[in-house]
TORDREN-373808 format. One record per residue (C-alpha): residue number from 1; y, z, x. Coordinates in nm, 3 decimals. Each point is the difference from the previous one (the first is absolute). Example, Ala and Ser with C-alpha at 12.3 -4.5 7.8 and 13.67 -1.06 7.14 Angstrom:
BEGIN
<pt 1,<-0.450,0.780,1.230>>;
<pt 2,<0.344,-0.066,0.137>>;
This chain:
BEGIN
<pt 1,<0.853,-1.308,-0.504>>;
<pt 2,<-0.125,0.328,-0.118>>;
<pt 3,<0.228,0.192,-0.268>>;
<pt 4,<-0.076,0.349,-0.097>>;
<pt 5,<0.234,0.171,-0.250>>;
<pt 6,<-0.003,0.274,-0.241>>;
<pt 7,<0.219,0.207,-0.270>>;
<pt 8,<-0.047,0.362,-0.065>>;
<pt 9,<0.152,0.171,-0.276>>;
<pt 10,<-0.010,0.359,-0.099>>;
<pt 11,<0.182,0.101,-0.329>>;
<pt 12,<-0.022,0.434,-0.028>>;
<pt 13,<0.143,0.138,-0.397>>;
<pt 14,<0.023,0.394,-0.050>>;
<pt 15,<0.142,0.160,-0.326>>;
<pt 16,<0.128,0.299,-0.027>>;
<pt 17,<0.338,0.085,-0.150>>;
<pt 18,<0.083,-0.321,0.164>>;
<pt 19,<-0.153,-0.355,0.044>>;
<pt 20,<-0.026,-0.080,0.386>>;
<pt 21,<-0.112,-0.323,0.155>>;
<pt 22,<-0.051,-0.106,0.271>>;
<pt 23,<-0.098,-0.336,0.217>>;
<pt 24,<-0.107,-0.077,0.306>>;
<pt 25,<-0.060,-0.419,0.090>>;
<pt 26,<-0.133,-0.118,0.354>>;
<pt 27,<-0.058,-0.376,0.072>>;
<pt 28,<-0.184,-0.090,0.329>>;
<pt 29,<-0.021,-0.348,0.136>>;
<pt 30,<-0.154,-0.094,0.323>>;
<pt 31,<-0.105,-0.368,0.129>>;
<pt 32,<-0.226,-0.174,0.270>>;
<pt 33,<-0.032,-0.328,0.202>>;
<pt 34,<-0.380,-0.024,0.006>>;
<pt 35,<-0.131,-0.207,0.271>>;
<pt 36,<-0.154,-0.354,-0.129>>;
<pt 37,<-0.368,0.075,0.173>>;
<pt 38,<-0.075,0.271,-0.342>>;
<pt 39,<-0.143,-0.077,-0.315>>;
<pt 40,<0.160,0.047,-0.248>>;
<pt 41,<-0.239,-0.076,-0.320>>;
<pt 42,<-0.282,0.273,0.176>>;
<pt 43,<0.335,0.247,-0.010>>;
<pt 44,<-0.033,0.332,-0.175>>;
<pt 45,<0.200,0.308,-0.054>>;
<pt 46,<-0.094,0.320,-0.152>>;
<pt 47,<0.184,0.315,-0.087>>;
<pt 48,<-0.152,0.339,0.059>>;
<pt 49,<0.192,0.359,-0.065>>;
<pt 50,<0.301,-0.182,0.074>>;
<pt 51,<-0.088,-0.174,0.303>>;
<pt 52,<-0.006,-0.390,0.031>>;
<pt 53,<-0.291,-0.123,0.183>>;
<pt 54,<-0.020,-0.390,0.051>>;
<pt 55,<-0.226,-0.244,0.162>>;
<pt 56,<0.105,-0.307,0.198>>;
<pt 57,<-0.307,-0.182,0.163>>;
<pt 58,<0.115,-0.292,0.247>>;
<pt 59,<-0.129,-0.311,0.021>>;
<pt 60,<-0.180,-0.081,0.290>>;
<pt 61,<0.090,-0.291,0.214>>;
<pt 62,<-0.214,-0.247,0.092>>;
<pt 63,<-0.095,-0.088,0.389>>;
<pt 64,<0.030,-0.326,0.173>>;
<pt 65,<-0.298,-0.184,-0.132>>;
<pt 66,<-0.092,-0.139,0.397>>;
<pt 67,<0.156,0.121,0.306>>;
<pt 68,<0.043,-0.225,0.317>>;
<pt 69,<-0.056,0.113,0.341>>;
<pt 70,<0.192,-0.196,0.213>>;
């Protein structure tokens, strides 16, 4: 399972004759089924100008070892 999630706050203050505030919370949550086949410990994620970039290389399955004509 793959969970992504993340909290953005802004908090914006102006004085004048008055104090003024304001705040502004978001929360984002998103998750995945993965399929078995990746792996998961050569797994990497990166985050570039606010875009999440991630890397998932699958395993690779194995053949029969013989096959039999018959």
């Amino acid at each position: 399972m793959l969970e992504i999630s993340a909290k953005i706050g802004k908090k914006k203050e102006t004085e004048e004759e008055y104090t003024r505030k304001e705040r502004e919370y978001t929360h984002f949550y998103r998750a995945f089924r993965l399929p078995t086949s990746i792996k998961e410990e050569e797994s990497t994620a990166k985050i570039e100008n606010g875009v999440l970039t991630m890397t998932l290389p699958k395993m690779k399955l194995e053949e029969p070892a013989t096959k039999i004509q018959i």
